[in-house]
LOFI-510558 format. One record per residue (C-alpha): x, y, z; residue number from 1; residue in three letters. Coordinates in pm, 1 decimal, decimal comma. Each point is the difference from the previous one (the first is absolute). Example, Ala and Ser with C-alpha at 12.3 -4.5 7.8 and 13.67 -1.06 7.14 Angstrom:
<recs>
+----------+----------+----------+-----+-----+
!        u !        v !        w !   k !   r !
+----------+----------+----------+-----+-----+
!   1230,0 !   -450,0 !    780,0 !   1 ! ALA !
!    137,0 !    344,0 !    -66,0 !   2 ! SER !
+----------+----------+----------+-----+-----+
</recs>
This chain:
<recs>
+----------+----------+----------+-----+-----+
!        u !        v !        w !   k !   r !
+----------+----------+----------+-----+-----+
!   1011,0 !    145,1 !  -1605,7 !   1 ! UNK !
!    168,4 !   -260,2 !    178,4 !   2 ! UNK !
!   -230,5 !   -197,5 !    298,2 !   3 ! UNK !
!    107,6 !     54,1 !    293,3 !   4 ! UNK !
!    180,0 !   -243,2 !    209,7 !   5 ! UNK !
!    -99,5 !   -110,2 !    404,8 !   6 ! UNK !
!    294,8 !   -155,5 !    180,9 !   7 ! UNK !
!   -130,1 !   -277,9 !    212,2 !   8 ! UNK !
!    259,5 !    -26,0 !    294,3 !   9 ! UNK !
!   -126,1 !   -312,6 !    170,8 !  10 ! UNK !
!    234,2 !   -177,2 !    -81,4 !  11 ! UNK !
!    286,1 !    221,5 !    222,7 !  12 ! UNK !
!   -276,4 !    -27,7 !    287,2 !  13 ! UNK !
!    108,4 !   -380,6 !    -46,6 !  14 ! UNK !
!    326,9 !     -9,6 !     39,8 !  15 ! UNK !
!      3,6 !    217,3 !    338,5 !  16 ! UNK !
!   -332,5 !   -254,8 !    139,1 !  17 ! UNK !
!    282,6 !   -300,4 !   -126,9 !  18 ! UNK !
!    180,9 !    116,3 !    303,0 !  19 ! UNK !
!   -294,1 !    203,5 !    195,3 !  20 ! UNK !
!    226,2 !    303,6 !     33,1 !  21 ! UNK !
!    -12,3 !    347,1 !   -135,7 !  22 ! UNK !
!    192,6 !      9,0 !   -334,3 !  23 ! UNK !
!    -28,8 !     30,4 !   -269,1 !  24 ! UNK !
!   -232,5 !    307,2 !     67,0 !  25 ! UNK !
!   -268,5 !     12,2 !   -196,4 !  26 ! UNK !
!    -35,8 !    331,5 !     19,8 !  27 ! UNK !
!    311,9 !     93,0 !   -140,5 !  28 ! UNK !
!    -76,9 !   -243,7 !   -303,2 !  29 ! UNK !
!   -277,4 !    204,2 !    -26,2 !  30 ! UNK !
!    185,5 !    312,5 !     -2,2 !  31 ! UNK !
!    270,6 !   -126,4 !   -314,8 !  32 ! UNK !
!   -290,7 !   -142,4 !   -156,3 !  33 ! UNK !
!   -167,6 !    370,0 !    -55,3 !  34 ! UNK !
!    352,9 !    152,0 !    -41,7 !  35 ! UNK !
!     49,7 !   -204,2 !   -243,5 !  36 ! UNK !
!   -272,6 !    111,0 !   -212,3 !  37 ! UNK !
!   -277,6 !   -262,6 !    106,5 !  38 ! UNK !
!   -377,6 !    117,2 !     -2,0 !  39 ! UNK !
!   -106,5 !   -151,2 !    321,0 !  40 ! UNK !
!     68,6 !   -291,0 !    277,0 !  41 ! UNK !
!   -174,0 !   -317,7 !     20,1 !  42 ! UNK !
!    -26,8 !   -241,0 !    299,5 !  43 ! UNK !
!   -225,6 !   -272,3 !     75,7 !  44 ! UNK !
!   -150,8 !    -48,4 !    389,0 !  45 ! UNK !
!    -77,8 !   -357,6 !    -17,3 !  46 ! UNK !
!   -204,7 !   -193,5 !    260,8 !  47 ! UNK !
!    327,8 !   -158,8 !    103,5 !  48 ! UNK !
!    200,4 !    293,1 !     11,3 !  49 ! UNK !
!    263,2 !   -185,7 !   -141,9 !  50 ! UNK !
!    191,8 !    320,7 !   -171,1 !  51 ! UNK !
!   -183,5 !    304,7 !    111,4 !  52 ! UNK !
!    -72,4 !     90,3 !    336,9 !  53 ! UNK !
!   -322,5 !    213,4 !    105,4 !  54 ! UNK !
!    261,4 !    231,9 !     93,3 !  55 ! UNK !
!    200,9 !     36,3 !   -349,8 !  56 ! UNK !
!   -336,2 !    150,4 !   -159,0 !  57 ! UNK !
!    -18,8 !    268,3 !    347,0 !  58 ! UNK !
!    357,5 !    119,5 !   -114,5 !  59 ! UNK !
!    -54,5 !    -34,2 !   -359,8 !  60 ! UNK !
!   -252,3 !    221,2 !      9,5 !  61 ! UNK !
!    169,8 !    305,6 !    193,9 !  62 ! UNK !
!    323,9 !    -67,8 !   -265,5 !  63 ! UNK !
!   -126,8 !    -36,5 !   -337,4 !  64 ! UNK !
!    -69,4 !    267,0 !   -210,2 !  65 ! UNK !
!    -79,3 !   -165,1 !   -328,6 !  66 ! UNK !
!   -282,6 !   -234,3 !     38,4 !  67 ! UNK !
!    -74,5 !   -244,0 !    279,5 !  68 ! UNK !
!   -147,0 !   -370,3 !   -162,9 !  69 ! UNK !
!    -72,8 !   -264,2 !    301,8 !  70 ! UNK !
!   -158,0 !   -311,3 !   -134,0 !  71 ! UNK !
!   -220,7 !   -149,2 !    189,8 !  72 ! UNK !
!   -246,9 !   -297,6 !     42,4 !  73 ! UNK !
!   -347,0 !    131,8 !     -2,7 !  74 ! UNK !
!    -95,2 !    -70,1 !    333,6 !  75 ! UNK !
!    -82,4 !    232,3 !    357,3 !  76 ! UNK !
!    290,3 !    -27,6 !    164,2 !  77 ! UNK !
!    201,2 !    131,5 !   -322,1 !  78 ! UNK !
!   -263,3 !    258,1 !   -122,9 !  79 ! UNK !
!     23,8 !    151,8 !    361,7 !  80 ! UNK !
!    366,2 !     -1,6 !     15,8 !  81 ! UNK !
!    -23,1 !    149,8 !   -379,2 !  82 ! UNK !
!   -259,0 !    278,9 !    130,8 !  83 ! UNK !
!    206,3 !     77,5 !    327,1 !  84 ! UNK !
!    370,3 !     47,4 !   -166,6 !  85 ! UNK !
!   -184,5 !    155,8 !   -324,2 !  86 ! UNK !
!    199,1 !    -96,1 !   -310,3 !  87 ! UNK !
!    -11,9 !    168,9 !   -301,0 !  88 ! UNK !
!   -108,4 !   -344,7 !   -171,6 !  89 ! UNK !
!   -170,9 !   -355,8 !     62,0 !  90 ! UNK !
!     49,9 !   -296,0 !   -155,5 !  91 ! UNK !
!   -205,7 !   -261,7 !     75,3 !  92 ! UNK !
!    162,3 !   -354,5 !    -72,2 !  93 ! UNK !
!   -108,7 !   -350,3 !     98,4 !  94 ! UNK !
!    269,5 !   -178,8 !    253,3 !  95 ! UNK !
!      0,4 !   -350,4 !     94,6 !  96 ! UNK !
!    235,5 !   -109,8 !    292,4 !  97 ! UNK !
!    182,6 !   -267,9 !   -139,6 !  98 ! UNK !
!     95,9 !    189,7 !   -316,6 !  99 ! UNK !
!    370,2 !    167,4 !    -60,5 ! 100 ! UNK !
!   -155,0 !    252,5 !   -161,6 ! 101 ! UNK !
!   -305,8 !    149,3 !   -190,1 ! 102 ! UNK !
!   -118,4 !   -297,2 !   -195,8 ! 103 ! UNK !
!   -258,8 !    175,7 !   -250,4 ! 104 ! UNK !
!   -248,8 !    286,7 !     37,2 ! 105 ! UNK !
!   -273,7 !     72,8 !    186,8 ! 106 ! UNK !
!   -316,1 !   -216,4 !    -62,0 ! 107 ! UNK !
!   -238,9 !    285,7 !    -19,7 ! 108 ! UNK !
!   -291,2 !   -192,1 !   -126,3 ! 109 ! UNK !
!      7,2 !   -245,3 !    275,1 ! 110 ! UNK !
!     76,3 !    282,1 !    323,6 ! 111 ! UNK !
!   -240,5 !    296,3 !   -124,9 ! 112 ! UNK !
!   -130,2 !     64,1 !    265,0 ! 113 ! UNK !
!    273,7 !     11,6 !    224,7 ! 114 ! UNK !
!    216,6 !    197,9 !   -269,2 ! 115 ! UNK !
!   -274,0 !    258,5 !    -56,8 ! 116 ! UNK !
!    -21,0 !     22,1 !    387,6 ! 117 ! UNK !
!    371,6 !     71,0 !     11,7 ! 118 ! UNK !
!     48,8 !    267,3 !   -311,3 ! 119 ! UNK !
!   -364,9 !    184,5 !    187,7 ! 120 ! UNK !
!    191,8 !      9,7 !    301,2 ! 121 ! UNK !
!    337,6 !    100,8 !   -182,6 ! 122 ! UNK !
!   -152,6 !    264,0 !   -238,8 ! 123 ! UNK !
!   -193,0 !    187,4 !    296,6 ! 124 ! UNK !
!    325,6 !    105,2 !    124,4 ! 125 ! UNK !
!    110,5 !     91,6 !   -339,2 ! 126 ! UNK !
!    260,1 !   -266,1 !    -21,2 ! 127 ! UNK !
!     56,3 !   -153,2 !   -357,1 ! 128 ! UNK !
!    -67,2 !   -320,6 !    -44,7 ! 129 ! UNK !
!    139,9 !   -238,0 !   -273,1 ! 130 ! UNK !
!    -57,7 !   -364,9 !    -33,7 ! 131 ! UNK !
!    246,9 !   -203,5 !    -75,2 ! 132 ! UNK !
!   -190,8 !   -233,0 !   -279,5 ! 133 ! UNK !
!     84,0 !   -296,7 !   -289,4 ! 134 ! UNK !
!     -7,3 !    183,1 !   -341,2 ! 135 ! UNK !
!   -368,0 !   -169,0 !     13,9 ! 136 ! UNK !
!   -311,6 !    178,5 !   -167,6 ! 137 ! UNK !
!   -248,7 !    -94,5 !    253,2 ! 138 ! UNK !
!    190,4 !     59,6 !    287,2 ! 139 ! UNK !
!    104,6 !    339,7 !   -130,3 ! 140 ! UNK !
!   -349,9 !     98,3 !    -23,5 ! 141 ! UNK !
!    -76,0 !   -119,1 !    327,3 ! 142 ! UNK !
!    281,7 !    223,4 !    175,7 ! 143 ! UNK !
!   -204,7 !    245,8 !   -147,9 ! 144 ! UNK !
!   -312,5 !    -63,7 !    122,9 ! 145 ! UNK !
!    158,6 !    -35,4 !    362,5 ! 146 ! UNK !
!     94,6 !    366,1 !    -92,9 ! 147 ! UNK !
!    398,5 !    -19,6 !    -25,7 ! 148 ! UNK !
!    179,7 !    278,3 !   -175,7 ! 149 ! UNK !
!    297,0 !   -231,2 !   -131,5 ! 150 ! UNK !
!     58,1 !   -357,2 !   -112,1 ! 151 ! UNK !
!    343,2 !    -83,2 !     26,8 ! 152 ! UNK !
!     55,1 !   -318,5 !   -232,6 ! 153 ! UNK !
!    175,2 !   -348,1 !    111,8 ! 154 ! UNK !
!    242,9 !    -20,3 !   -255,9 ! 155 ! UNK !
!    132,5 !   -356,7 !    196,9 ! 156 ! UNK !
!    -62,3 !   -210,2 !   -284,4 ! 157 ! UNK !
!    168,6 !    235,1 !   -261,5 ! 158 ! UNK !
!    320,8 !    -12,5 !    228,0 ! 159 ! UNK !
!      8,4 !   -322,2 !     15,2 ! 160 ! UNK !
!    -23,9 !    -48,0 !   -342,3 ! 161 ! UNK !
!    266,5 !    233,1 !    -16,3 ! 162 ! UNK !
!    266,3 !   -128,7 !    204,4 ! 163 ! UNK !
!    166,6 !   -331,6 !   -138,9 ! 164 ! UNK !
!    156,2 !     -2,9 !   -365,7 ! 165 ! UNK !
!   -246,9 !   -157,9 !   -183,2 ! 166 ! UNK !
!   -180,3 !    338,1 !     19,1 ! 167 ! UNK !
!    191,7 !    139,5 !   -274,8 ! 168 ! UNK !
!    -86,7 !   -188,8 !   -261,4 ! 169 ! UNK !
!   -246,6 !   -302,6 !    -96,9 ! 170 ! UNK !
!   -291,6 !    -28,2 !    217,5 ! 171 ! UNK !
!     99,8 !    169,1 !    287,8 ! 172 ! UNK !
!     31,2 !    321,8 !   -191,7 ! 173 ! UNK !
!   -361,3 !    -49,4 !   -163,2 ! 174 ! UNK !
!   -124,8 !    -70,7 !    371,8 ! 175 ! UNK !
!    148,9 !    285,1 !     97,1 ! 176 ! UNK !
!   -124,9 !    264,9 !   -266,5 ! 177 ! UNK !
!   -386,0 !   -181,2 !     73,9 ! 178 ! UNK !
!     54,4 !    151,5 !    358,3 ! 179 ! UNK !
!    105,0 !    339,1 !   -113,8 ! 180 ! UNK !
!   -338,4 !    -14,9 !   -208,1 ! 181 ! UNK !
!   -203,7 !   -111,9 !    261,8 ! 182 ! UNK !
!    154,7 !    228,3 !    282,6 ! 183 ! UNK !
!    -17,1 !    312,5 !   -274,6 ! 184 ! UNK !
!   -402,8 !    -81,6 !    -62,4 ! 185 ! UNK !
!    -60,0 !    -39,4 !    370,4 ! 186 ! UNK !
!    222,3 !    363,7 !     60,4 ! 187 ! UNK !
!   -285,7 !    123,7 !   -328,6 ! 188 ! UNK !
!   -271,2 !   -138,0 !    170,5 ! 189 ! UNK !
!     53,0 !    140,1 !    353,3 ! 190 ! UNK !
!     85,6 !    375,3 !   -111,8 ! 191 ! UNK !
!   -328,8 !    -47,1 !   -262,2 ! 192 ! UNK !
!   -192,5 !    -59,1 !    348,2 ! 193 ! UNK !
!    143,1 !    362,1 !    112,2 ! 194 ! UNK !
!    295,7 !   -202,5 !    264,7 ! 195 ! UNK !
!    374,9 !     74,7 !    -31,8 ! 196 ! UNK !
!    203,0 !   -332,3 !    -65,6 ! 197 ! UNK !
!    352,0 !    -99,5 !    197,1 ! 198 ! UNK !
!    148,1 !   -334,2 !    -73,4 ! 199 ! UNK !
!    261,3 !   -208,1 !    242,6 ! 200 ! UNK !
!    120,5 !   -342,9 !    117,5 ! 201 ! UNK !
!    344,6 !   -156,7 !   -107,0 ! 202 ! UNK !
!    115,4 !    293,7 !   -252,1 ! 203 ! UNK !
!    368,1 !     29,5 !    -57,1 ! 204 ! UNK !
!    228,2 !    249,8 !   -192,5 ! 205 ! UNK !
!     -6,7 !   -243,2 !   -308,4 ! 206 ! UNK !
!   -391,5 !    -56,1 !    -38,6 ! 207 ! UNK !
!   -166,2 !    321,9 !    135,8 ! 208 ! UNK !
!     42,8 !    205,9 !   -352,3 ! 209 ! UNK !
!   -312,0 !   -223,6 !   -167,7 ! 210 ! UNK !
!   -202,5 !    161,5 !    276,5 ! 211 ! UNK !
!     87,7 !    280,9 !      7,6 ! 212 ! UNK !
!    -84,3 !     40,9 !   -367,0 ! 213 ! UNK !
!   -358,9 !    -18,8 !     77,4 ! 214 ! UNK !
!   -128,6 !    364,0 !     20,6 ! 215 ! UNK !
!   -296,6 !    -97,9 !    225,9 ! 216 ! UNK !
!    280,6 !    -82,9 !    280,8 ! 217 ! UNK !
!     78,3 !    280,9 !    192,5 ! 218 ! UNK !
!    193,5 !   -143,7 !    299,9 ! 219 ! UNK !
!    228,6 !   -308,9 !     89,6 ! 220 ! UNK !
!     61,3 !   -131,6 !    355,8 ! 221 ! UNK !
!    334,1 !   -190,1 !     -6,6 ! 222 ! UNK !
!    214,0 !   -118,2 !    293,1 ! 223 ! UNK !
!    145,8 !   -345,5 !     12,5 ! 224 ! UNK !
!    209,6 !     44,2 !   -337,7 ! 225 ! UNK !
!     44,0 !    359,1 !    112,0 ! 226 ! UNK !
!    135,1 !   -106,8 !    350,5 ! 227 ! UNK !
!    194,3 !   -300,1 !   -162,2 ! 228 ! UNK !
!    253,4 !    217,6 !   -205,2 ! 229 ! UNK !
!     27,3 !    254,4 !    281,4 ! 230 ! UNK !
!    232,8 !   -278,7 !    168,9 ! 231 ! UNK !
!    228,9 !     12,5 !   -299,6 ! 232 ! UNK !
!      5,6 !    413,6 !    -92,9 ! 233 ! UNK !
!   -167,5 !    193,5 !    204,9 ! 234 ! UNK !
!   -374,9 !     43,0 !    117,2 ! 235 ! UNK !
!     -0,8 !    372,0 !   -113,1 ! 236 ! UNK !
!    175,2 !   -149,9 !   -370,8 ! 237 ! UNK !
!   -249,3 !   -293,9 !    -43,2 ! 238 ! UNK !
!   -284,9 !    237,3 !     83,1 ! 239 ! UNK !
!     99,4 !    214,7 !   -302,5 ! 240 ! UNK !
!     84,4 !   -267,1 !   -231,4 ! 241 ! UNK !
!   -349,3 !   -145,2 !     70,4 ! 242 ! UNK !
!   -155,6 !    376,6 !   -118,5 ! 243 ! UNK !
!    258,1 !      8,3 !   -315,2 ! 244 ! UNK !
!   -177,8 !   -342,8 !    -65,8 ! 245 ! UNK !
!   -347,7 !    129,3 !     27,8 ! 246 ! UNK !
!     57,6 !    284,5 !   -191,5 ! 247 ! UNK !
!    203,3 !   -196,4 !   -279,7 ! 248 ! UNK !
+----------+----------+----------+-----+-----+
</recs>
């Protein structure tokens, strides 16, 4: 069985802030995205609300009828916005300011205590909680010690070994197939410690079939590449050919 496939739809979100207006909805992104066969919506509510607007997850949440996935930096002001608008998911990701986006997982290790804080407060109001995570033994055994029910692996460094074409062949290509390795023994390790795995950061149509060969990895969160070749054919057309390449 195929994994299943989260559309993350910041990225429309940023082309309606470019201009602070109201298109392109994100809720009717949302809508194609499900009509077009996707398993759920993600959106990220960063500090800066730079995409997303406090808003966007209110409305998301009366529209969607797949599975709502806000990620979120693991602090009060977004666990209480998580806990008033009740999604049907958390992800808890680190955020710096100054970055353009996501720059690796969540140091779990180094924030337990505020991360177990979080995924208490979270989990009390039965919302599931995933952290997103480097394909990192120790780390992945602390997310489950602060109690989360998901890892969802960085996969940043595979795509950007990945995306020039020196990939295919030489050293790149060796590089590459460590990754899978190491991303397919941190997806083992995880589900052996009783968590379900995700993965997601950077994956295109081209590279997301090594992943998705991994049994352990039971859902992918894709939207810049996703997003990207909507401008070309078609957000409800690039949403499917993203699930043909999942399932292929």
């Amino acid at each position: 069985m195929a994994a299943r496939l989260n559309v993350n739809i910041d990225h429309v979100a940023t082309i309606r802030e470019a201009r602070k207006t109201i298109e392109p909805s994100i809720i009717t992104a949302a809508v194609i995205c499900e009509q077009a066969g996707a398993n759920g919506i993600t959106v990220h509510l960063r500090q800066d609300r730079r995409h997303i607007q406090d808003r966007d997850i209110e409305l998301l949440r009366d529209v969607v009828t797949t599975y709502l996935n806000v990620e979120m930096a693991a602090t009060d002001e977004m666990v209480s916005i998580a806990l008033r608008t009740k999604p049907d998911a958390v992800s808890l990701v680190p955020e710096s300011p100054n970055e353009i986006t996501t720059e690796g997982g969540l140091d779990v290790i180094a924030n337990f205590e505020m991360v177990k804080k979080a995924v208490e407060s979270l989990r009390a109001q039965e919302i599931f909680v995933s952290i997103f995570i480097d394909p990192d033994l120790e780390q992945i055994s602390a997310a489950q010690g602060v109690g989360a029910q998901q890892v969802e692996l960085c996969t940043a460094e595979y795509a950007e070994l990945t995306l020039s074409s020196r990939a295919a062949h030489g050293e790149g290509a060796q590089k590459a197939a460590a990754e899978v390795s190491r991303i397919a023994a941190a997806a083992a390790h995880a589900r052996s410690l009783g968590m379900l795995v995700a993965a997601g950061h950077g994956l295109t149509y081209r590279n997301v079939g090594a992943l998705a060969a991994i049994p352990e990895i039971e859902e992918f969160n894709i939207g810049h590449n996703i997003i990207s070749r909507s401008v070309f054919v078609g957000l409800d057309q690039a949403v499917r050919e993203m699930i043909e390449a999942i399932a292929t």
